[in-house]
Phi, psi and omega in degrees: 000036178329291219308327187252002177253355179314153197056001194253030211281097168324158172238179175330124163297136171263085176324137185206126162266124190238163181262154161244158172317341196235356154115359219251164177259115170286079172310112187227171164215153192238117149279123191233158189255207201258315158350121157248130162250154183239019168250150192197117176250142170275104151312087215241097182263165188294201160292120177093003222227129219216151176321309167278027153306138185273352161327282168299003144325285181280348148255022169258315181318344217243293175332307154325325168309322183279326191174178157334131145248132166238131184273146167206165166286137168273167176352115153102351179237138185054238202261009172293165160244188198065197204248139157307140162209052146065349186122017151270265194296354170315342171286029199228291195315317178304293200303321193316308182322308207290315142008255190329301197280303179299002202254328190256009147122023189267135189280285198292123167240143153223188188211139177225114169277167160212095159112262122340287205286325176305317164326327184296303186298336166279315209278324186298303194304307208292330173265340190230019176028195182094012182225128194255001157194156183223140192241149190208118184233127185057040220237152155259135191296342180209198195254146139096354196309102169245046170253032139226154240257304161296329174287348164288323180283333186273339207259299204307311169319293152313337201260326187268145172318307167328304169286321151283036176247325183275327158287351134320314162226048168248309195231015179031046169251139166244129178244148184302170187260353174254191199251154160314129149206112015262190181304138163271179206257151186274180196295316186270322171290322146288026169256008184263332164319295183357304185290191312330358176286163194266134152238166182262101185256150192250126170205128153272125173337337218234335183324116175250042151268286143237146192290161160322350165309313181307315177277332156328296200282323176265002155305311188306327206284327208287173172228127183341148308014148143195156149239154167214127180267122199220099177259162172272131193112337189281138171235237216250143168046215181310308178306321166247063159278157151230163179275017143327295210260358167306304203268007155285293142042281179307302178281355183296314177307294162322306149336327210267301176293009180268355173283013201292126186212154213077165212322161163261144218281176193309125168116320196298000000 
């Protein structure tokens, strides 16, 4: 990614505590490269899964080529407060980020989900618009999916007092203890909301959470723009990022984004 990295030297993550609309404090840091630039994407990570990993680490750092990043936990996970509740009100956490980066003068936001948080991120685009690409890496097309052996071990992890007791203190998730009422609309019913932003579905072949069935169905639902990736060999979310499909990703992103024009945000 020669063509794209000059100016993009990360600096120090700038720790920031953000509020959602419904009260819970969100934990985030914002990378900025040495460039001002006025473009910024929200890292959106999956279940159980947290900023300081160096996986995500290492794709927000690939994620500098395009613009700013800024990373965070959702609800209930590590240093956030409140409770997980799996890809619902997590569309509050996304919006709190996207807020926050317009608020601090960035024209172009895009959000790149994985797994859980891609599920957010189509559901964020398609309900509060305001995002100028949406990228969906691993994401499930619909709610309640147990037709793999790990989506059985993840439903028994929520659903039972045991499993949010390891997850709590195996994985510093707290999750809520009740069922969804009412159901939020699943992924594939807002993804045609999406347009005009392009959006990107990312799915591996290899994904032992969900098949490729999953990226089929919410490539089909969304409406131009729209790509779809189905690589080989990949298996689920961060873990099987390499810093290949990080920087292809990057460049998708770029493309999308480059007519991005005004002042560069505060700070800078």
């Amino acid at each position: 990614m020669s063509d794209l990295l000059p100016g993009t030297t990360p600096s120090h993550p700038e720790p920031a505590t953000l509020l959602t609309s419904d009260g819970v404090p969100i934990d985030a840091a914002l990378l900025r490269g040495t460039a001002t630039r006025p473009v910024a994407i929200a890292v959106a990570n999956g279940f159980t899964g947290t900023w300081r990993n160096p996986g995500s680490r290492m794709i927000a750092r690939s994620l500098l080529a395009v613009g700013d990043v800024m990373v965070f936990d959702f609800r209930g996970h590590h240093s956030s407060g409140g409770e997980c509740t799996v890809g619902d009100r997590e569309i509050h956490d996304l919006e709190a980020v996207v807020g926050h980066l317009r608020g601090l003068g960035y024209t172009r936001v895009a959000t790149v989900g994985f797994s859980m948080g891609a599920a957010v991120a189509v559901r964020h685009a398609g309900t509060f618009g305001g995002v100028d690409a949406v990228v969906a890496i691993s994401g499930p097309s619909r709610w309640f999916y147990r037709g793999t052996p790990r989506m059985r071990l993840l439903h028994f992890g929520v659903e039972k007092p045991a499993g949010r007791w390891f997850l709590r203190t195996a994985r510093q998730v707290r999750v809520i203890d009740r069922e969804w009422d009412p159901v939020p609309p699943d992924p594939t019913e807002l993804a045609a909301a999406i347009a005009p932003a392009p959006l990107l579905v990312v799915h591996g072949d290899a994904d032992a959470y969900f098949p490729v069935e999953h990226a089929l169905r919410i490539h089909e639902a969304a409406r131009e723009p729209k790509e779809l990736w189905i690589e080989p060999g990949m298996g689920h979310a961060e873990r099987a990022m390499t810093p290949e499909r990080a920087e292809r990703v990057a460049r998708w992103l770029a493309a999308r984004l480059d007519g991005a024009s005004g002042p560069a945000p505060e700070g800078k």
